[in-house]
C-alpha positions as CSV (number, residue, x, y, z in Angstrom):
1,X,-15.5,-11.0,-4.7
2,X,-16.7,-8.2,-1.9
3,X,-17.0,-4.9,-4.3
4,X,-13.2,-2.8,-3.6
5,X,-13.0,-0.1,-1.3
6,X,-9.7,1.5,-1.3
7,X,-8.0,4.9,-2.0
8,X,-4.6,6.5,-1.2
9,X,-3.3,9.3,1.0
10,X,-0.7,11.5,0.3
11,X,2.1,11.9,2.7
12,X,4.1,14.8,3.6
13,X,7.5,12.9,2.9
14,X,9.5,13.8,-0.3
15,X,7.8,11.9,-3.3
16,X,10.0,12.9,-6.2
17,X,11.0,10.0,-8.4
18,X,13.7,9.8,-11.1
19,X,13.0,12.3,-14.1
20,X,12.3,10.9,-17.4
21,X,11.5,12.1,-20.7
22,X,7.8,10.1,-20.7
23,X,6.8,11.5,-17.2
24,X,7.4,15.2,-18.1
25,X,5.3,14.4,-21.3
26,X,2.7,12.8,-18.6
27,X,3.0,16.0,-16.3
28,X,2.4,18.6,-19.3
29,X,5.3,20.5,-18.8
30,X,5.1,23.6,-20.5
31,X,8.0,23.6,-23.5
32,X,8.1,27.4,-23.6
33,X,11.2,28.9,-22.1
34,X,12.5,27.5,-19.0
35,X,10.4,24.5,-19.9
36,X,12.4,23.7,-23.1
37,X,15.6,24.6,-21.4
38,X,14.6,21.2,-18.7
39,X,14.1,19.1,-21.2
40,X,16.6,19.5,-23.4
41,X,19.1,19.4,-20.6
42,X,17.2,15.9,-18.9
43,X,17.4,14.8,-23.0
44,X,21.5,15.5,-22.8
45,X,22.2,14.4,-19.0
46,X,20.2,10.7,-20.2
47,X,22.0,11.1,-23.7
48,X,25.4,11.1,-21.5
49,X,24.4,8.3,-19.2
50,X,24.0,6.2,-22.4
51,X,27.2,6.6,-23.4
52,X,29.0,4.2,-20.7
53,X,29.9,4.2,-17.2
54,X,32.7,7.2,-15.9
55,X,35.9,6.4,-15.3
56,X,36.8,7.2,-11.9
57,X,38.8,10.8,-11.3
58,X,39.9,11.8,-7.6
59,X,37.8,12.8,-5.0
60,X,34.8,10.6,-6.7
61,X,35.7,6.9,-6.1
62,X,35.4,4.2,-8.5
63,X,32.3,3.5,-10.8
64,X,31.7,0.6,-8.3
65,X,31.6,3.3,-5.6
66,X,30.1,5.8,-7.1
67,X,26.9,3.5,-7.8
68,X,26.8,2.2,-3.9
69,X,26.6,5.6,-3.4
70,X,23.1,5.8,-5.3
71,X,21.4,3.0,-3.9
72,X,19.4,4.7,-1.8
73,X,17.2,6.2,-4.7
74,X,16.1,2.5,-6.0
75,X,12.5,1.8,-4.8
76,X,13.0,-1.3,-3.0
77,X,10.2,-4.4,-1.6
78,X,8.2,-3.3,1.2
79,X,10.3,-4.5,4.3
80,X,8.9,-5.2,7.8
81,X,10.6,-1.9,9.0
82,X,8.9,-0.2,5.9
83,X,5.4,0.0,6.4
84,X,3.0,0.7,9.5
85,X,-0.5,-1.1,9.3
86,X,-3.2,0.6,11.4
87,X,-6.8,-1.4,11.4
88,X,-10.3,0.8,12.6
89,X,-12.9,-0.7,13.9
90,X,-15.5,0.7,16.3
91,X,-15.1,-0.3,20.1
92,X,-19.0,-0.8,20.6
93,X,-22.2,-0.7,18.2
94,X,-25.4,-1.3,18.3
95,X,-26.6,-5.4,17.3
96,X,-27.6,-4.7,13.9
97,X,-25.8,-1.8,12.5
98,X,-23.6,-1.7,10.1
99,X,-19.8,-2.0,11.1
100,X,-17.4,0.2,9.0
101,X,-13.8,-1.1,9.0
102,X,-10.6,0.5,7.8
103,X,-7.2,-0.9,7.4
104,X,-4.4,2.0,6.1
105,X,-0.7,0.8,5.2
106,X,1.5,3.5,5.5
107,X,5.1,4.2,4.0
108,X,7.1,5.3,7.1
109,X,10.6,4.8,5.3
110,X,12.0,7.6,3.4
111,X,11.8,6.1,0.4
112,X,9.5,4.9,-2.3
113,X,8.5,1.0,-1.3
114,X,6.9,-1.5,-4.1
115,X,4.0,-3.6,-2.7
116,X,3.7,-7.0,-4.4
117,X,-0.4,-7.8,-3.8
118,X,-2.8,-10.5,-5.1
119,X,-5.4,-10.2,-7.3
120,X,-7.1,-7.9,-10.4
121,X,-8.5,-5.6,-7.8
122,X,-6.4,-5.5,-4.0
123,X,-7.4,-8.5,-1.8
124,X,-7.9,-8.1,1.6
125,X,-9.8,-9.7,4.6
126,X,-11.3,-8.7,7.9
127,X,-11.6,-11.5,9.9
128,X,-13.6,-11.4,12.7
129,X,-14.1,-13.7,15.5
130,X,-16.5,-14.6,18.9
131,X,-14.6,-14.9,22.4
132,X,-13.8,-18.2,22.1
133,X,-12.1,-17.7,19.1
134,X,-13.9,-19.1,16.6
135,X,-14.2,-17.4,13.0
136,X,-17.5,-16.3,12.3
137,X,-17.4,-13.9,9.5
138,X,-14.5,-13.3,6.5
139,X,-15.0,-11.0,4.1
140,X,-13.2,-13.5,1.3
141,X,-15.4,-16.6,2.6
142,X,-16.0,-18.1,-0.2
143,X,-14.4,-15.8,-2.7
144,X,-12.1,-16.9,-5.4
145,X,-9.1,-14.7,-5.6
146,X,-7.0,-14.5,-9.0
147,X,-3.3,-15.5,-8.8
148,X,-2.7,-12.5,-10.6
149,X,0.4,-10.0,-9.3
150,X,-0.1,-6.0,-9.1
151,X,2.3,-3.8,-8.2
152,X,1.1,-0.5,-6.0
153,X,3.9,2.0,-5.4
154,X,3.5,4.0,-2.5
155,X,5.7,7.1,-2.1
156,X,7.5,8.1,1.6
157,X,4.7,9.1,3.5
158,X,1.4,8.0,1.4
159,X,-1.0,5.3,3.0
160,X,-3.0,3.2,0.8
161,X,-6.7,3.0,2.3
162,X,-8.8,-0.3,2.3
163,X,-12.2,0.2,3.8
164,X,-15.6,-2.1,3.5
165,X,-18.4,-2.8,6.3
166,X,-19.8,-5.6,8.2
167,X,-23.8,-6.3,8.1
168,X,-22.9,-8.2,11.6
169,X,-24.4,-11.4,9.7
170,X,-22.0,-14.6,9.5
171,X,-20.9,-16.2,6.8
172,X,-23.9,-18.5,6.9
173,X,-26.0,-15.3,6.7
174,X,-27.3,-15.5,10.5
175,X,-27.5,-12.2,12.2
176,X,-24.3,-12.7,15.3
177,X,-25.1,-12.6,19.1
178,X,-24.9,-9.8,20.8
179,X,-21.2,-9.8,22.8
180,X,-17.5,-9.6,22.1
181,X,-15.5,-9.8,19.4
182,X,-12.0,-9.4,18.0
183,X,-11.2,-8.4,14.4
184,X,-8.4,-9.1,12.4
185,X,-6.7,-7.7,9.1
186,X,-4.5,-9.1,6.1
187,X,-3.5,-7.9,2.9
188,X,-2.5,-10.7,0.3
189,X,0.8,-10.5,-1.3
190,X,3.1,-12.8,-3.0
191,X,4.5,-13.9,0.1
192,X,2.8,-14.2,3.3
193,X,0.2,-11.5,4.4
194,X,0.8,-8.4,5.8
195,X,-1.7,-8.5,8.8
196,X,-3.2,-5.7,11.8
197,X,-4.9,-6.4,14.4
198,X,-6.5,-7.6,16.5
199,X,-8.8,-4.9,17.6
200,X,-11.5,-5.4,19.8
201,X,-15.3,-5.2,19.0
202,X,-18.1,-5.2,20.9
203,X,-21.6,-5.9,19.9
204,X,-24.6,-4.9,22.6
205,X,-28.8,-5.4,22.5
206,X,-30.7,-2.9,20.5
């Protein structure tokens, strides 16, 4: 498989998750004053959720209600209206050079989303073809891609970053003509692709 390229990019957007005893161990909170005071009062508020649902008092609604009320804070699957997929690709280079691609999938809800990807390491392919549409270089051609599922969590706001380059060679290792070109995106996931493009590319003489 093509060597991985990819990175993330913090947002701006609230990225707070739920607090938990194991992630203020993880954070290094210091245990001195104020410090102990949080965690002994996060150890008694999950202490008291332990102890069963609460009966419903006036003004509060029903348990039923009352958990409706919290759904919002669950990090869901990535939905269509979840996530914005940009592709970059030069307009025009030189026959020859190198051709850097990047693909970024944003988090544009306001909430946490959980992408459900393929393989040990992120697969993804940039397709490119000629003008009469015909593929002539894929970055996976070829490439064996493990059924395996990983989960990357990407907070309100953060884009994950795939980025690798084209040698302008097909996949039978011929250097491509000169001329236009389109270039498309997809990111594998346990259901169909998420996919960018197509973004136009165009290759002149040296």
């Amino acid at each position: 498989m093509p060597g991985e390229s990819h990175r993330r990019e913090r947002g701006g957007g609230d990225r707070s998750h739920p607090a938990s005893v194991s992630g203020l161990a993880r954070s290094r909170l210091p245990l001195g004053g104020a410090g102990r005071f949080l965690l002994v009062t996060l150890i008694g508020a999950i202490g008291a959720g332990c102890r069963g649902a609460p009966e419903a008092t006036p003004g509060n609604g029903t348990p039923e209600d009352q958990a409706a009320g919290s759904a919002d804070d669950v990090v869901t699957d990535a939905a269509a209206d979840s996530l914005r997929l940009d592709l970059d690709v030069p307009a025009r280079v030189t026959a020859g050079d190198p051709v850097p691609m990047t693909l970024r999938v944003e988090n544009v809800a306001e909430r946490p989303v959980d992408l459900y990807l393929t393989g040990r390491t992120i697969a993804f392919d940039l397709i490119v073809e000629d003008e009469a549409g015909t593929v002539v270089w894929r970055r996976l051609h070829d490439q064996v891609v493990e059924q395996i599922l990983r989960v990357e969590q990407l907070a309100s706001g953060d884009t994950l970053v795939l980025e690798d380059t084209w040698n302008q060679r097909s996949n039978d290792g011929a250097p491509v003509a000169p001329g236009g070109y389109t270039v498309r995106a997809e990111v594998l996931t346990e259901d169909e692709p998420l996919v960018a493009g197509p973004e136009p590319l165009r290759i002149v003489g040296g």
